[in-house]
C-alpha positions as CSV (number, residue, x, y, z in Angstrom):
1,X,0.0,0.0,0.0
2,X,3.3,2.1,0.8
3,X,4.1,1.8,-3.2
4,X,0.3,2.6,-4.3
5,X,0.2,5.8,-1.8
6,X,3.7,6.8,-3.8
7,X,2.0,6.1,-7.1
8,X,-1.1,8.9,-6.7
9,X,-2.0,11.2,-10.1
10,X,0.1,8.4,-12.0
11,X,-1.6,7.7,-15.1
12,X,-2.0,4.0,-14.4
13,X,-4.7,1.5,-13.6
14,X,-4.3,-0.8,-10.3
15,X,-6.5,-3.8,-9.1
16,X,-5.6,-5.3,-6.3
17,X,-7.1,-8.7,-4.9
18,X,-9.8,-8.3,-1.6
19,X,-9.6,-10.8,1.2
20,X,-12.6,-12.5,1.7
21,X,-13.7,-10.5,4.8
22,X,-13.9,-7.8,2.4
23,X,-16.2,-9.3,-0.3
24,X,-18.2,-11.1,2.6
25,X,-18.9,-7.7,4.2
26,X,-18.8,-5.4,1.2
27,X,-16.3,-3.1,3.0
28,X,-14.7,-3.8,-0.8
29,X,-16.3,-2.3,-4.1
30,X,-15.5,-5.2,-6.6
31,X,-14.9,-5.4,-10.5
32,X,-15.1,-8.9,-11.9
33,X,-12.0,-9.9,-14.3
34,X,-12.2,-13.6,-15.5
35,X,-14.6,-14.5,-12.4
36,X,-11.8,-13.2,-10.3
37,X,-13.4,-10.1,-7.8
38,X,-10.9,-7.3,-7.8
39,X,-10.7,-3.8,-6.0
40,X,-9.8,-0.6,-8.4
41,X,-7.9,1.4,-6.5
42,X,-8.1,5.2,-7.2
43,X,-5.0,6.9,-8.0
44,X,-5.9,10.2,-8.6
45,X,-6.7,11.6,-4.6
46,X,-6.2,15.1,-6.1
47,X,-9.3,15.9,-8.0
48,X,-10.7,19.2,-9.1
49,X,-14.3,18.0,-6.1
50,X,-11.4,17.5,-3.7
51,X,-9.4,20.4,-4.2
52,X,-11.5,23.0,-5.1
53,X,-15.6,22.3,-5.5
54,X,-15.3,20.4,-1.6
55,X,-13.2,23.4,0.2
56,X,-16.0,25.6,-1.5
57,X,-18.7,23.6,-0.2
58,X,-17.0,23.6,3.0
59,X,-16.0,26.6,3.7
60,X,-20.1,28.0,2.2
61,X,-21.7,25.7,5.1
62,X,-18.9,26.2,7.3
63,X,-19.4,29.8,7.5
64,X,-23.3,29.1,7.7
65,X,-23.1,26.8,10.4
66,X,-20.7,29.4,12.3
67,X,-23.0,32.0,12.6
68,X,-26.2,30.0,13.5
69,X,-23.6,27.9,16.4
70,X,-22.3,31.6,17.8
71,X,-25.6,32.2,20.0
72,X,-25.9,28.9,20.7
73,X,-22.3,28.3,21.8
74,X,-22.6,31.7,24.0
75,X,-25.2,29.7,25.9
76,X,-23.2,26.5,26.4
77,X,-20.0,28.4,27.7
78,X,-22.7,29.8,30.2
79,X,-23.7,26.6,31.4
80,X,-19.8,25.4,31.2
81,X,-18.6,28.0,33.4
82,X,-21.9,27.9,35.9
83,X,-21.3,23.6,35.9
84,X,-17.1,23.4,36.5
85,X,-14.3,25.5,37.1
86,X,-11.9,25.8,33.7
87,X,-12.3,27.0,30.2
88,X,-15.0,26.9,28.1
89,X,-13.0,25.5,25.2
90,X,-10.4,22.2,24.7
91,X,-7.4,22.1,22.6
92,X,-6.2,18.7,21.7
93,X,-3.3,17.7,19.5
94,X,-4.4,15.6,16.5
95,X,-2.8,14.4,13.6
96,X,-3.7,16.5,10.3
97,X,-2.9,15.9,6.8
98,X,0.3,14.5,5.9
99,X,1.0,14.2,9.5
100,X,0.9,17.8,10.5
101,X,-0.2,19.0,14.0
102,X,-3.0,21.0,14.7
103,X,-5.2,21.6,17.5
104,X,-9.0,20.3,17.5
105,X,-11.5,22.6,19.4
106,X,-14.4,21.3,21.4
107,X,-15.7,22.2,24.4
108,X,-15.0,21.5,27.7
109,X,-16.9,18.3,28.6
110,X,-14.5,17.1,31.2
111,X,-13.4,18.2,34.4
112,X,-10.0,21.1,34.2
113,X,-6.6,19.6,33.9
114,X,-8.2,16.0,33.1
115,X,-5.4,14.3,31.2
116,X,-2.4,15.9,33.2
117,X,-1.3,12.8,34.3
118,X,-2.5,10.5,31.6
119,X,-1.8,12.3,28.4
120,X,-4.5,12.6,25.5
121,X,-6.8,9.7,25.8
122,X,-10.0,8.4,24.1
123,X,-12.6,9.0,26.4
124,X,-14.6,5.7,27.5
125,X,-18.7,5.6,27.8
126,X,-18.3,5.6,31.9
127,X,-15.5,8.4,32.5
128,X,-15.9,9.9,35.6
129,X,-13.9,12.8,34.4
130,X,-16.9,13.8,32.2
131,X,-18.9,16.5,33.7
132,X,-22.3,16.8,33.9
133,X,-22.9,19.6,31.3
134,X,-20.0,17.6,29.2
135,X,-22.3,14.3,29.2
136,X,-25.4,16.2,27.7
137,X,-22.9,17.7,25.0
138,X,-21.3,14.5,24.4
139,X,-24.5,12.7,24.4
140,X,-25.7,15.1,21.3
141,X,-22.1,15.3,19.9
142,X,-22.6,19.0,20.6
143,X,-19.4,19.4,22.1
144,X,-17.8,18.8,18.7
145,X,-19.4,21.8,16.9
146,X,-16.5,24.0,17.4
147,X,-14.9,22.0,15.1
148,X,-16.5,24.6,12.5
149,X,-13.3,26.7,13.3
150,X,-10.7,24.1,12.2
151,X,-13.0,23.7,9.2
152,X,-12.8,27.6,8.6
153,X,-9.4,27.1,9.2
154,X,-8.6,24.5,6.4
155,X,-7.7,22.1,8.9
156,X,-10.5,19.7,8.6
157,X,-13.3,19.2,6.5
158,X,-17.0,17.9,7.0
159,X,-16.0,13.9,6.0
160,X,-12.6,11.8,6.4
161,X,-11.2,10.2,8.4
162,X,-11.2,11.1,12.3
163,X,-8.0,12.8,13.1
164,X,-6.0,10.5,15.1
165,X,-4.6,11.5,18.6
166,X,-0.8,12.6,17.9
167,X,0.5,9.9,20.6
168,X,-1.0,7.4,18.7
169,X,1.9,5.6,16.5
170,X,-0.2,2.1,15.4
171,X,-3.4,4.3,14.1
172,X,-0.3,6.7,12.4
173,X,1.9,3.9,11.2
174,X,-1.6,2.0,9.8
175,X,-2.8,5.1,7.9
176,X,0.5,6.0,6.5
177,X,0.8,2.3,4.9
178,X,-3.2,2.6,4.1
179,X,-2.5,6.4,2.1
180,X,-5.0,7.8,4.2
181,X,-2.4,10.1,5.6
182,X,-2.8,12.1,2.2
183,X,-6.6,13.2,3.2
184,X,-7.6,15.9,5.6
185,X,-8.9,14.4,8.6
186,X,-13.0,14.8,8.7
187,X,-15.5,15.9,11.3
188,X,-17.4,12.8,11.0
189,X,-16.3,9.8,8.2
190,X,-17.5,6.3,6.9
191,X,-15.6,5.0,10.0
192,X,-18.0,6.8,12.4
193,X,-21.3,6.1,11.1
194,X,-20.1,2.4,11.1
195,X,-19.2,1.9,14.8
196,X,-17.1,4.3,15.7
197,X,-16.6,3.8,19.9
198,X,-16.7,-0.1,19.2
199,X,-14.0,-0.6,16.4
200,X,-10.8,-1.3,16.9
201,X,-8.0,0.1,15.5
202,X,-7.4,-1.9,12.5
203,X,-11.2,-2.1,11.6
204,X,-11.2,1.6,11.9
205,X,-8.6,1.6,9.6
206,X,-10.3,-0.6,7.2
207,X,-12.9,1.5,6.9
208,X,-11.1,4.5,6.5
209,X,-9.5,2.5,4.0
210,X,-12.9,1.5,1.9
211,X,-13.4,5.5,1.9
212,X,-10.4,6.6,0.4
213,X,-11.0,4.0,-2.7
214,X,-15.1,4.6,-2.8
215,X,-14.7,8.7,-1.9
216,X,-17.4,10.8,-3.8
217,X,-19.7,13.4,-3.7
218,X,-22.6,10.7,-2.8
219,X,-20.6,9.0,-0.3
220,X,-20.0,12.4,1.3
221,X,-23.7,13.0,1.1
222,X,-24.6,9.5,2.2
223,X,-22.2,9.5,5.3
224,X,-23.2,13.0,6.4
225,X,-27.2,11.8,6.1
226,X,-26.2,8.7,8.3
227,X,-24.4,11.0,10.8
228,X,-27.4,13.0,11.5
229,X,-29.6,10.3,11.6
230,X,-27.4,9.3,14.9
231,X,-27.5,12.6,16.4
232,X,-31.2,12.1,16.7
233,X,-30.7,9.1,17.8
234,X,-27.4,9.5,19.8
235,X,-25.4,6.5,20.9
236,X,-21.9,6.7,22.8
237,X,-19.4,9.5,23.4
238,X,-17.5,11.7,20.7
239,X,-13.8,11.4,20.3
């Protein structure tokens, strides 16, 4: 995969062969040559949609989604401040595109100072660290919103992959060999509307994976429509 991620905007066609988890579970989109079920693998990550018509679209409902948040968000920080002592907003260290660190907004939803001693964990379902008004935000995924500024930014975009926590060398070291290290990590992806708190690694990865071959407009649009269809129906914590 190393050698495939080297070879994007090459003017070349590459099939590789699935495993049969992958055909079993569809997580593969298969061409049949000779009876023989093979994966196309896109090349050319670089399109005019990703370059230019998606930071468009972006940035339009980014900006949007900004101004409708801001009186919103004033109330939140409200109830932050009146619920713990600390600031209203969390910066976190992610991994970016091509490996570059930024920091991730959200708000506060845990107590002040919570990974001092830990470092930057995932959060589990049962974290006692999570406060009261950071469980209702998590519940709704609310606390995530503020992601519109890395968005605005150029940071992150509305779908891709989750941007990985930058002390975590398997999920890096995966990606990298996967070529998913070329996209800009996403505020929702194919990964989270597909399991997200009860993957593993590797399956994260593999579905990660299945978007960077299948990316479109309409799996952009399909992913985003699944993503709010779990926000009214909220299950788990946000990472």
């Amino acid at each position: 995969m190393s050698s495939i991620a080297k070879a994007n905007g090459s003017p070349i066609s590459i099939k590789i062969l699935p495993d049969m988890y992958e055909v079993v579970t569809g997580l593969a989109r298969t061409n049949q040559l000779v009876g023989v079920p093979l994966i196309d693998i896109n090349l050319n990550l670089e399109t005019f949609y990703s370059q230019r018509l998606k930071r468009f679209i972006d940035l339009l409902i980014g900006v949007l989604g900004f101004l409708i948040c801001i009186p919103i968000w004033v109330f939140v920080a409200i109830l932050i401040k009146l619920d713990s002592r600390g600031p209203v907003f969390y910066n976190q260290e992610r991994m970016g595109k091509n490996g570059k660190i930024f920091y991730i907004f959200k708000f506060r939803s845990m107590i002040s100072d919570a990974e001092a001693t830990t470092g930057p964990v995932w959060a589990g379902t049962k974290d006692d660290r999570v406060t009261s008004v950071g469980r209702l935000l998590r519940r709704f995924h609310f606390d995530e919103t503020p992601q519109l500024i890395n968005i605005l930014k150029g940071e992150m975009i509305f779908v891709g992959p989750r941007p990985a926590l930058h002390n975590q060398g398997d999920l890096k070291t995966l990606r990298t060999e996967k070529g998913l290290h070329k996209l800009k990590p996403g505020v929702t992806g194919w990964a989270q509307v597909n399991g997200r708190d009860e993957l593993r690694i590797p399956e994260k990865v593999k579905l990660d994976e299945y978007y960077l071959q299948n990316k479109s407009f309409w799996l952009n649009i399909k992913i985003l429509f699944m993503t709010g269809v779990q926000l009214l129906f909220p299950k788990g914590v946000s990472h």
